[in-house]
C-alpha positions as CSV (number, residue, x, y, z in Angstrom):
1,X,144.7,116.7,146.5
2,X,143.9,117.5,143.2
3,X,144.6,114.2,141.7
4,X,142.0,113.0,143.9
5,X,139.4,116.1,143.0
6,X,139.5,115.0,139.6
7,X,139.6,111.2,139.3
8,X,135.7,110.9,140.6
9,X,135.0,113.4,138.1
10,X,136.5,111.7,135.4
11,X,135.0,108.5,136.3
12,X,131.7,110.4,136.7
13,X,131.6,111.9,132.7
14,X,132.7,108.2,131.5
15,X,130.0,106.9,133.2
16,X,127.4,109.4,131.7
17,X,126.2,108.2,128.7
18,X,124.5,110.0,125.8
19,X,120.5,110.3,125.7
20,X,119.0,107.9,123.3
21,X,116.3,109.8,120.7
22,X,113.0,108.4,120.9
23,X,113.8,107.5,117.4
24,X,116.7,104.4,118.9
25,X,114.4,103.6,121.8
26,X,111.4,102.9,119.2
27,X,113.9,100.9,116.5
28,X,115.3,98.8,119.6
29,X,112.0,98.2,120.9
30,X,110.9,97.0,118.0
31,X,113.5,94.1,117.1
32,X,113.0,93.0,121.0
33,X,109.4,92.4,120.2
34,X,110.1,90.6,116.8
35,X,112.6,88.4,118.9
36,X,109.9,87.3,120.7
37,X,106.8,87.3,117.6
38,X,109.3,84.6,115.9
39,X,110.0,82.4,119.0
40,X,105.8,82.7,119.0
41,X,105.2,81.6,115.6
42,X,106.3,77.7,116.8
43,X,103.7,78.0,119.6
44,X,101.0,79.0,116.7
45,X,101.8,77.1,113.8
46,X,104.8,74.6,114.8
47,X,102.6,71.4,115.4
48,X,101.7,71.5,111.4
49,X,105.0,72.9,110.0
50,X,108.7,73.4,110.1
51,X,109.4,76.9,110.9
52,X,112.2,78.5,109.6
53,X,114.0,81.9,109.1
54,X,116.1,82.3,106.2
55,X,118.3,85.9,104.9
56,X,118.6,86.1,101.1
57,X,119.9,89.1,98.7
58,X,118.0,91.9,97.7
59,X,119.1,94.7,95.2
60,X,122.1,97.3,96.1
61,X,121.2,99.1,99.7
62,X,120.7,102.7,99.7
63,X,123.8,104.6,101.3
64,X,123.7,107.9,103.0
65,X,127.6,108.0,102.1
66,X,127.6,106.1,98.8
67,X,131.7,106.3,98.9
68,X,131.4,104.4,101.8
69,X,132.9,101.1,103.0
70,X,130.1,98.6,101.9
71,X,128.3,101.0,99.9
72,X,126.3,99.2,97.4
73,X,126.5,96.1,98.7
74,X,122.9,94.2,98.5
75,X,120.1,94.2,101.2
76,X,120.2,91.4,103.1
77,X,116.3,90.4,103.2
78,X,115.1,88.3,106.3
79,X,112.2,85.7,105.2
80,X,109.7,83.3,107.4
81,X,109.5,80.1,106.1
82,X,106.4,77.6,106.8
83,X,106.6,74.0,105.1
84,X,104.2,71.2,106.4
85,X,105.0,68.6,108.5
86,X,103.1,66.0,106.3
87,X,104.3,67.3,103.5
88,X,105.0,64.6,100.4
89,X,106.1,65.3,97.2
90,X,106.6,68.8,95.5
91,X,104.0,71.7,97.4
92,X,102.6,75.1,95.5
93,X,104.6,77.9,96.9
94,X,102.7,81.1,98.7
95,X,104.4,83.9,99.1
96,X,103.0,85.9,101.7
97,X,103.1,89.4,101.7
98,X,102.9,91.4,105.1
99,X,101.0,94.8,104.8
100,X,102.1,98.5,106.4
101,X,104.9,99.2,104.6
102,X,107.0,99.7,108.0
103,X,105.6,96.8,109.6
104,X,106.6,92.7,109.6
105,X,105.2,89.7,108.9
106,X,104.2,89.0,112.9
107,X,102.2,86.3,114.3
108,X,98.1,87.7,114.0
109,X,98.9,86.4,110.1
110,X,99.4,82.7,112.4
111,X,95.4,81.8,111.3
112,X,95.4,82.3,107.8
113,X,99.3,80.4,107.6
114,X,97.7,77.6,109.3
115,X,94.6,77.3,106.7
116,X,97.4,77.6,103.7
117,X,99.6,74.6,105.8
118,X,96.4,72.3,105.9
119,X,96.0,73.3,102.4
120,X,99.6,71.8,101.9
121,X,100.8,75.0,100.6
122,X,104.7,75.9,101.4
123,X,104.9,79.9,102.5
124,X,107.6,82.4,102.3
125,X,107.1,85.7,103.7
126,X,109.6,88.6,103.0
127,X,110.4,91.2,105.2
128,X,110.7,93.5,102.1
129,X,113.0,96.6,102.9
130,X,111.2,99.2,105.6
131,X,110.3,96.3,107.1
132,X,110.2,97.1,111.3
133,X,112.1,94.8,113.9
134,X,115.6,94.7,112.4
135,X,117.0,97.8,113.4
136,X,117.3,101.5,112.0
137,X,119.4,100.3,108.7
138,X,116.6,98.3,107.5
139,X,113.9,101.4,108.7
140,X,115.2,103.6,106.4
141,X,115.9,101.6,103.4
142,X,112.0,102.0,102.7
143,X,111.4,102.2,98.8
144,X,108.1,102.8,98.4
145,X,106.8,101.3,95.3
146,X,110.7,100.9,94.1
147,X,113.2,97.8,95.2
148,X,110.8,96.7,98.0
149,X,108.7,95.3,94.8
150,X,112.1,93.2,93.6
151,X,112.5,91.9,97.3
152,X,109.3,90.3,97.0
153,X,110.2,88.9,93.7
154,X,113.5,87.7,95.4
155,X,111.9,86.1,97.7
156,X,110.0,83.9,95.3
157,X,112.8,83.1,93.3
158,X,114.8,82.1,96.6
159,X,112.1,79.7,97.3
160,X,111.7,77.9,94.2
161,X,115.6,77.4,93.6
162,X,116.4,76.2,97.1
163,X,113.4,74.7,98.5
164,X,113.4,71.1,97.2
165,X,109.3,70.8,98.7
166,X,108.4,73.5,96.0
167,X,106.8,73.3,92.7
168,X,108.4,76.3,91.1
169,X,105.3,76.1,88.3
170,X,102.6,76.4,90.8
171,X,103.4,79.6,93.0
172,X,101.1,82.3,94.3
173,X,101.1,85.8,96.0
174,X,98.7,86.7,98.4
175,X,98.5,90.1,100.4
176,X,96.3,92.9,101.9
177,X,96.4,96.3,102.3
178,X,100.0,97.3,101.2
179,X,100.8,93.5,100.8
180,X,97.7,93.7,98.5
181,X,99.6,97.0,96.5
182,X,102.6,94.5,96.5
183,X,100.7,91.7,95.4
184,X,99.7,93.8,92.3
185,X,102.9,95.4,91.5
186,X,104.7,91.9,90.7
187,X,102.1,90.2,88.6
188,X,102.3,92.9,86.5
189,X,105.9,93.4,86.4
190,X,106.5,89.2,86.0
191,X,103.0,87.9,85.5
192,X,104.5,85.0,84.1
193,X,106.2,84.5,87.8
194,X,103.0,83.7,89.5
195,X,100.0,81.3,88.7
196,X,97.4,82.9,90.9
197,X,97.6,85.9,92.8
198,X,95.0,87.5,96.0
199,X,94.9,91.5,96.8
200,X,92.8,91.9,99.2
201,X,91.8,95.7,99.9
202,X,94.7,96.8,98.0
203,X,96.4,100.1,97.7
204,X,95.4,100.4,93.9
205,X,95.6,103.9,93.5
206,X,98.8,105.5,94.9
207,X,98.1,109.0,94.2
208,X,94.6,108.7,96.0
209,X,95.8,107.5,99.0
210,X,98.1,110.5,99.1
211,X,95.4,112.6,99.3
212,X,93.6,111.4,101.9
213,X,96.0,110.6,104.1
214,X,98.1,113.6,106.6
215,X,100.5,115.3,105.8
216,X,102.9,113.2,108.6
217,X,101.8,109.9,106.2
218,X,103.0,111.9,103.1
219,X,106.7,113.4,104.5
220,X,106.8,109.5,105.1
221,X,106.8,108.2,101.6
222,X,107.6,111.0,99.6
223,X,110.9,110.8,98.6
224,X,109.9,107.3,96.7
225,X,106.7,108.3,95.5
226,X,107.4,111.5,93.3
């Protein structure tokens, strides 16, 4: 009889599983609906050009446990990928630049990637650390300002070492809002990287925009910004 009391019991508390914070529920809602914004992007762009998502290295991760197993190790950066179909010879490289800091490169940038296809321009587009859609890891490692500059520049040197199509001489950077900040921050760190470059509406004066903004928007950034 009391064998029997406690077995359902048992069974009922393995059953129960934790809460998750609104915090897990956001994260994994988020990489569902990137799932779906790249299986959308060959729907928007795919009848002019090859789609493709490539993973290259960024600089060293931040670690909350920096004795850890992997700690160190660099960020793996996820990149979009959009060469033309009718592509022939070597192609100018844009590398597109999303804005919103903890946002991605979805598929509302599909219009202005189809102009830049017909154009016959190859485009990489970095999902610089902070970057939303792949996971809570990749949330927090938001630099403001700091290595999510290099992962841009990464990105552009990933593309003119392995992508046969591109002219590594002619390459470009376009961006708005914080891509336009990003935009801005690697021609004058490597101006001799880039050929032309677009900010539009940038973010061109940092400490500005942390005065207007709340005080929820500042707690966000400002361990990267001090």
């Amino acid at each position: 009889m009391f064998v029997v009391t406690l077995l359902p019991l048992a069974t009922a508390q393995a059953q129960t599983a934790e809460p998750a914070s609104a915090r897990t529920v956001a994260r994994q809602f988020e990489i569902d609906q990137k799932k779906i914004d790249d299986v959308l992007w060959y729907f928007k762009v795919g009848d002019v050009a090859a789609v493709d998502k490539v993973e290259l290295t960024g600089k060293a991760r931040r670690d909350r446990n920096p004795t850890g197993q992997g700690a160190g190790n660099p960020l793996i950066i996820p990149a979009d990928v959009f060469t033309p179909k009718n592509l022939r010879g070597k192609a100018p490289l844009i590398v597109f630049v999303h804005g919103g800091v903890h946002s991605d490169f979805e598929t509302s940038y599909a219009h202005i990637v189809r102009e830049l296809i017909e154009q016959g321009y190859v485009i990489i587009a970095p999902e610089y650390r902070g970057s939303t859609g792949y996971g809570e890891e990749m949330y927090d490692q938001i630099d403001y300002g700091g290595a999510e500059v290099d992962d841009v520049k990464a990105a552009r040197d990933w593309a003119v070492e392995n992508l046969g199509s591109v002219d590594g001489k002619r390459v470009g950077i376009i961006g708005w809002s914080h891509g336009g900040y990003q935009t801005l921050m690697n021609i004058f760190r490597w101006p001799d990287a880039y050929q032309v470059a677009y900010a539009g509406v940038p973010v061109s004066d940092l400490v500005q925009r942390m005065g207007y903004k709340n005080q929820g928007y500042r707690n966000t950034f400002k361990e990267f910004i001090g």
